[in-house]
C-alpha positions as CSV (number, residue, x, y, z in Angstrom):
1,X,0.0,0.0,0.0
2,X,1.4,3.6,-0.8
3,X,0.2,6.8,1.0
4,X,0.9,9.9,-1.0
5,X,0.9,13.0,1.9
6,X,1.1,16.6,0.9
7,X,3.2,18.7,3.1
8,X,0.7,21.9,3.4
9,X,1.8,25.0,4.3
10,X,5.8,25.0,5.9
11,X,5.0,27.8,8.0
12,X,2.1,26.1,9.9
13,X,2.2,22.6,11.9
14,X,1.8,20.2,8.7
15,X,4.8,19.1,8.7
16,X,5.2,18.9,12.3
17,X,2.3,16.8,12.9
18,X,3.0,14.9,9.2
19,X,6.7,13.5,10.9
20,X,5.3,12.8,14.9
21,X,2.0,10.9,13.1
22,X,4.6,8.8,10.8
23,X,6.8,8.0,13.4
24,X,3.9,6.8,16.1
25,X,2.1,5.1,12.9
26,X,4.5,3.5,10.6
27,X,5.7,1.0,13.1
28,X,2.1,-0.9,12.8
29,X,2.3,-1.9,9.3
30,X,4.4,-2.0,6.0
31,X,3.0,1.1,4.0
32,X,5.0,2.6,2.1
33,X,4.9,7.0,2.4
34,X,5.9,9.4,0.1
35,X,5.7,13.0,0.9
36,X,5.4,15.9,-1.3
37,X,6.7,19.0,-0.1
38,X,10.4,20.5,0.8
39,X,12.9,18.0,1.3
40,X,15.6,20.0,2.9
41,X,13.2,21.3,5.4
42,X,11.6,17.6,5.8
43,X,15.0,16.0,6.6
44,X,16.2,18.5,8.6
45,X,12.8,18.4,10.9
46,X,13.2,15.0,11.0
47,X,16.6,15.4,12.8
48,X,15.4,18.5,14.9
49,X,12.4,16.2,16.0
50,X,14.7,13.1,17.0
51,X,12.1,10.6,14.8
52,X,15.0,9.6,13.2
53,X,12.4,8.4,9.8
54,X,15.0,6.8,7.2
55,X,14.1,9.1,4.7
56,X,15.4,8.4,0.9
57,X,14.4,10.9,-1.9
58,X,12.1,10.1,-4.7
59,X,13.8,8.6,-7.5
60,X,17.1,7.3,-5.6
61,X,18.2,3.7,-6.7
62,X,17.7,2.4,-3.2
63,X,13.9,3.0,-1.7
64,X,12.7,2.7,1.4
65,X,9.2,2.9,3.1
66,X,9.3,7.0,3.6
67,X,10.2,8.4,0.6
68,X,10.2,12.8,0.0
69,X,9.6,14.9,-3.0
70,X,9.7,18.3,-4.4
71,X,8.0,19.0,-7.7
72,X,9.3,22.6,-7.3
73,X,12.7,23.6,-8.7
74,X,14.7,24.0,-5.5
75,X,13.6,24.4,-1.4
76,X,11.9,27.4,0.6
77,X,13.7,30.2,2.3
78,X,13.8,29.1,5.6
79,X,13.0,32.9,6.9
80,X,9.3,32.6,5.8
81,X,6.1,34.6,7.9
82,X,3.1,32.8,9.0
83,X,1.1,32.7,6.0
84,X,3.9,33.5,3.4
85,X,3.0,33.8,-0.5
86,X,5.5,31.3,-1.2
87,X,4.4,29.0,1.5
88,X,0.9,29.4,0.0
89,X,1.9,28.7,-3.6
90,X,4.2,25.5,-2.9
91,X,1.3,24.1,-0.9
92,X,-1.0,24.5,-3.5
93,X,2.0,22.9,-6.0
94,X,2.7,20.1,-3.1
95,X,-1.4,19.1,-3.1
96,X,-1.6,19.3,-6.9
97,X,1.2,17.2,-7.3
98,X,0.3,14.6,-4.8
99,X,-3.4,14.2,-6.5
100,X,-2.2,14.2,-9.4
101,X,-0.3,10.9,-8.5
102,X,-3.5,9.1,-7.5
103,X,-5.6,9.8,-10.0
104,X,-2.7,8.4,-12.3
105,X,-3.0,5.6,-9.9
106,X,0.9,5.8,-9.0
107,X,-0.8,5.7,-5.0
108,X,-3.5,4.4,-3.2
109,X,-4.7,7.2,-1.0
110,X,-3.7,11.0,-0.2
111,X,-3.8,12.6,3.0
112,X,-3.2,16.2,2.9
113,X,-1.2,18.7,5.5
114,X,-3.5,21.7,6.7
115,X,-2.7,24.7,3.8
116,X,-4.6,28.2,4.9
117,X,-7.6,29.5,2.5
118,X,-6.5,33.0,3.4
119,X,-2.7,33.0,2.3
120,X,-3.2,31.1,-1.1
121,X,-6.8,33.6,-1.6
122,X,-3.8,36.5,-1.2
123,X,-1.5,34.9,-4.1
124,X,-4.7,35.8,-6.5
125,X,-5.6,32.0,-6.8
126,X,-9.5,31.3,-6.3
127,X,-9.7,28.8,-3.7
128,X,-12.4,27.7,-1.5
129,X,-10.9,24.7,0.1
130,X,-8.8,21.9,-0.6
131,X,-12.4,19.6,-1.2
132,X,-13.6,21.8,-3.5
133,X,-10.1,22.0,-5.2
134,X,-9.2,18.3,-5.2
135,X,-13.0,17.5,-6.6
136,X,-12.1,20.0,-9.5
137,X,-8.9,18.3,-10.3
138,X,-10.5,14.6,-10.5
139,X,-13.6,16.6,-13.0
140,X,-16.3,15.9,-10.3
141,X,-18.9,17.7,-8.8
142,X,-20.3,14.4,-6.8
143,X,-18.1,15.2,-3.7
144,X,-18.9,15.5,-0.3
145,X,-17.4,16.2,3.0
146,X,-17.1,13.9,6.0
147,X,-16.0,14.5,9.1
148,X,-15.5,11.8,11.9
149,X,-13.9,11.0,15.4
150,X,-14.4,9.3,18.2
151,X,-14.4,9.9,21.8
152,X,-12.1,8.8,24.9
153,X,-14.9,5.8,25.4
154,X,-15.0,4.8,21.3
155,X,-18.4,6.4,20.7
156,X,-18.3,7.9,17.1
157,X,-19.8,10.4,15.5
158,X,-19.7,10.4,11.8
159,X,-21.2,13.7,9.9
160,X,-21.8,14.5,6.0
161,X,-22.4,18.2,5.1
162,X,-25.0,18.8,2.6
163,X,-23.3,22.1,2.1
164,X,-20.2,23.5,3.2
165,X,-17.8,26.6,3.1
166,X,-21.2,29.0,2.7
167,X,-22.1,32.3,4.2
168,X,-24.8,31.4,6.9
169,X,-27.3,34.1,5.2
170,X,-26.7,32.0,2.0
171,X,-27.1,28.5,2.9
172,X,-31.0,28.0,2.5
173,X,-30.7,29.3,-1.4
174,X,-27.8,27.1,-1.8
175,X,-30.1,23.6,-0.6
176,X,-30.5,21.3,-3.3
177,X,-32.3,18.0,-2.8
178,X,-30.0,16.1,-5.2
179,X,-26.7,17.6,-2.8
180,X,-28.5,16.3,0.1
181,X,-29.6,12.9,-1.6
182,X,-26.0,12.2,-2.4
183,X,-25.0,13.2,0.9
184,X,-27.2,10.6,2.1
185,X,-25.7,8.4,-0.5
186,X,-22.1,8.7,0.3
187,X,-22.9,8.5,3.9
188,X,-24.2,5.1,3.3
189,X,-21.8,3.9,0.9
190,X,-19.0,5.4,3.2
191,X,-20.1,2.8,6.4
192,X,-19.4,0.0,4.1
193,X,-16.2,1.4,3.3
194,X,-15.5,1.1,7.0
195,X,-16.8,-2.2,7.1
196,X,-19.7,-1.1,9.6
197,X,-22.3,-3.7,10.3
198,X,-25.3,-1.2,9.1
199,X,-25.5,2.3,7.1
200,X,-28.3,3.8,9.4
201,X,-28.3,7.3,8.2
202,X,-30.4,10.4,10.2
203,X,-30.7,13.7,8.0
204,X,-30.8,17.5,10.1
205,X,-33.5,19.8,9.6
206,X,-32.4,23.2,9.0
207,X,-34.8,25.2,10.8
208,X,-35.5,24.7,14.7
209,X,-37.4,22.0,15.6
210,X,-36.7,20.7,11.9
211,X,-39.3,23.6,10.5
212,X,-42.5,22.6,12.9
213,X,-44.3,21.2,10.1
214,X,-43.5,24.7,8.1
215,X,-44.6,27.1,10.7
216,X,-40.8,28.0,11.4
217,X,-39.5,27.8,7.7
218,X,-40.2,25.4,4.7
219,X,-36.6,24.0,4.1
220,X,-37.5,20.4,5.3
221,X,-41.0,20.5,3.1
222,X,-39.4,21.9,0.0
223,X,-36.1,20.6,-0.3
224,X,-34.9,17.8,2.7
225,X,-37.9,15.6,2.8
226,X,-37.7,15.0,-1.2
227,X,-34.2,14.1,-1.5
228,X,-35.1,11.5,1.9
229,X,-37.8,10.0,-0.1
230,X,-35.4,9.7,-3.2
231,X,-33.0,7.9,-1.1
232,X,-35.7,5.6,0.4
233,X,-36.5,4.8,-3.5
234,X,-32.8,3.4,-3.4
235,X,-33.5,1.3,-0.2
236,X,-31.5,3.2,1.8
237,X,-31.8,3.2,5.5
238,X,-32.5,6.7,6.0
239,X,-34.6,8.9,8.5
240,X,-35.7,12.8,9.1
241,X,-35.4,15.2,8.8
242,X,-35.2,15.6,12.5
243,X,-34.7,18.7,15.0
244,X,-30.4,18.9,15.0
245,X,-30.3,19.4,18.5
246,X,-31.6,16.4,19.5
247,X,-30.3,14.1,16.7
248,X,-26.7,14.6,17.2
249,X,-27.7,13.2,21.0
250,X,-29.4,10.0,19.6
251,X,-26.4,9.5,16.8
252,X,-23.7,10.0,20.1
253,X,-25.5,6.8,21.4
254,X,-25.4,4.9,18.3
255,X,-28.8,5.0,16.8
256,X,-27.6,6.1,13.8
257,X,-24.0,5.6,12.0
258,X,-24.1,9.1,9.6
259,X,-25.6,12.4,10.2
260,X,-26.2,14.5,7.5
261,X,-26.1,18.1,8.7
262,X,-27.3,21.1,6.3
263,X,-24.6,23.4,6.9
264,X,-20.6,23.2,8.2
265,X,-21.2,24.4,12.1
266,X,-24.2,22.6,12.5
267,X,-22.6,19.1,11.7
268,X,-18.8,20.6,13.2
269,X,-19.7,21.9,16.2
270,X,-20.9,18.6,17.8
271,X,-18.1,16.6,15.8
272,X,-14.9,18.5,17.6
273,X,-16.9,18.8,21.0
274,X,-16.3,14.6,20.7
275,X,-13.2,14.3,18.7
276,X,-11.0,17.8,18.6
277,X,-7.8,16.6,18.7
278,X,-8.6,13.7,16.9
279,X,-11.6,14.1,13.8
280,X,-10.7,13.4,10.5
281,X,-11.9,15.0,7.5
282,X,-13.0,12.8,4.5
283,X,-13.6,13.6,1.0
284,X,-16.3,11.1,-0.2
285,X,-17.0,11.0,-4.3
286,X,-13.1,11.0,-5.5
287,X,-12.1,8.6,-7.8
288,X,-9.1,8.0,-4.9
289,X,-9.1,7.9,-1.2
290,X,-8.3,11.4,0.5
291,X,-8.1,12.2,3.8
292,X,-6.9,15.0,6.2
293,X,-6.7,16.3,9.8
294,X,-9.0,18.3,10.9
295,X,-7.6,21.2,12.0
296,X,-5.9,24.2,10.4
297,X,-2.2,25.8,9.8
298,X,-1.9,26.6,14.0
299,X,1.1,29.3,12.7
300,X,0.7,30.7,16.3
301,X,2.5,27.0,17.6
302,X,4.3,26.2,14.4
303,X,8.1,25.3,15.0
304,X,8.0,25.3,18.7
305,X,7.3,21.1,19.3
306,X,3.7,21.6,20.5
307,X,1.6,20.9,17.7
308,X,-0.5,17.6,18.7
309,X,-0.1,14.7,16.1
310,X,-3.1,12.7,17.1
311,X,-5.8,14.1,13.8
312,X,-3.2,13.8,11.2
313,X,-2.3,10.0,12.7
314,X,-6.2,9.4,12.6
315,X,-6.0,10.7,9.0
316,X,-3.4,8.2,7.8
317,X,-4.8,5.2,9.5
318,X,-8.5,5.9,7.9
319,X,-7.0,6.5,4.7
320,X,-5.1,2.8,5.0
321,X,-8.4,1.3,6.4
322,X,-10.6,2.7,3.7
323,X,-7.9,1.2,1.0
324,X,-8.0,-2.2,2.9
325,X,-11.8,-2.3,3.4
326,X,-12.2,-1.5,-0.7
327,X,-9.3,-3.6,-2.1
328,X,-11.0,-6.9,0.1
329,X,-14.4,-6.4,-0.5
């Protein structure tokens, strides 16, 4: 198996957290690791960080299980700001590179390095998020975005947004029933992937009390309840929509394996009061595996040791599970 990680941006923790989540990983299986990003900066972390990871650079005659790439001409300045235009740009080379590489099927999975909307927005590239960017690259528009974690006691929650990075004033005109149907599609498809028993999906009103039968908005008439009934066409185990605040509760306890939640804080909020240090984002709908930590650049912590390892090592491990789970069923 071969995990293809992008770097992110060098002046936040990706790299950081990339190195401590390799070195606490690797040692459970025989994956092989190639990172795309700087390589003087990634062997000289390495050392800094005592992981002592046998690094060899791509295309050397001997290979090992961590291998390192630059698809840019030569390394970083190693005076960069938080936030840096060059940091920004070689992320957005490192991710492009890496995806590139699984969709020519050279990998089995990517897991990508936090890279910050705002700094690659100020290089005068459009970018709304690495999803939306990735789904673009692989020609799709059939992607949507998981996030999942766990608790100290194993309890998951597992959350599918039928939108995501939209103004809260905007997200009722943005509802479509076919983005929520597929969200409710994914979701199910996505529990096999992890080789879950059932694919019990519960789908989020977006008005209080799920719209009180229209009296507090129409959203759930109009728009969630058809794409519910499409799904049940499919015979798809799928209920709602129901009042958020009390579903999340009732999908805590196991009742149901996948939430879909309407917008991004309604479905994140609840997901990193379980699983902060440790939720996983997950694009479902690529032709390839891709996963990431969920959490951002954390420049305020970057290159002082303190940036917490545990999302990006849940990252790698679902990617490798998710391969598994596929390649044996």
């Amino acid at each position: 198996m071969k995990i293809v990680i992008s770097m992110g941006d060098v002046t936040g923790i990706g790299p950081e957290v990339t190195l401590k989540a390799l070195a606490a990983e690797a040692a459970d299986d025989d994956a092989q690791y190639l990172l795309i990003g700087d390589v003087l900066r990634t062997l000289r972390l390495n050392e800094q960080l005592g992981l002592n990871l046998a690094f060899k650079i791509l295309g050397e005659k001997e290979q090992g299980r961590f291998l390192v790439h630059n698809p840019l001409p030569g390394s970083l300045p190693t005076n960069l700001e938080p936030g840096s235009p060059a940091a920004a740009k070689a992320a957005l080379a490192w991710l492009t590179d890496a995806s590139q590489r699984c969709l020519r099927m050279e990998a089995d999975a990517i897991v990508t390095a936090p890279v910050s909307k705002e700094a690659i927005i100020r290089t005068g590239k459009a970018f709304v998020g690495a999803t939306e960017f990735l789904s673009d690259l692989a020609g799709t528009n059939q992607t949507i975005m998981m996030l999942l974690g766990q608790d100290d006691r194993g309890r998951w929650l597992r959350v599918a947004l039928a939108t995501t990075h939209v103004p809260i004033n905007l997200v009722a005109s943005h509802l479509r029933a076919e983005k929520i149907r597929l969200a409710i599609q994914l979701g199910a498809q996505a529990c096999v992937d992890l080789g879950l028993p059932r694919q019990r999906v519960a789908v989020c009103g977006l008005n209080p009390h799920a719209g009180e039968g229209g009296k507090m908005g129409t959203e759930e008439i109009t728009i969630i309840k058809p794409a519910i009934d499409g799904a049940r066409q499919q015979d798809l185990d799928v209920v709602g929509p129901l009042a958020a605040d009390t579903l999340f509760h009732y999908a805590y306890v196991g009742d149901y394996d996948v939430v879909v939640a309407m917008y991004h804080d309604q479905g994140l909020v609840p997901l990193k009061m379980i699983a902060f240090d440790s939720g996983v984002n997950w694009t479902l709908g690529l032709p390839f595996v891709r996963t990431s930590p969920d959490h951002g650049t954390a420049y305020d912590i970057a290159g002082q040791n303190k940036a917490n390892p545990s999302s990006m090592r849940a990252a790698i491990r679902l990617a490798k599970q998710v391969v598994r789970n596929r390649s044996e069923g």
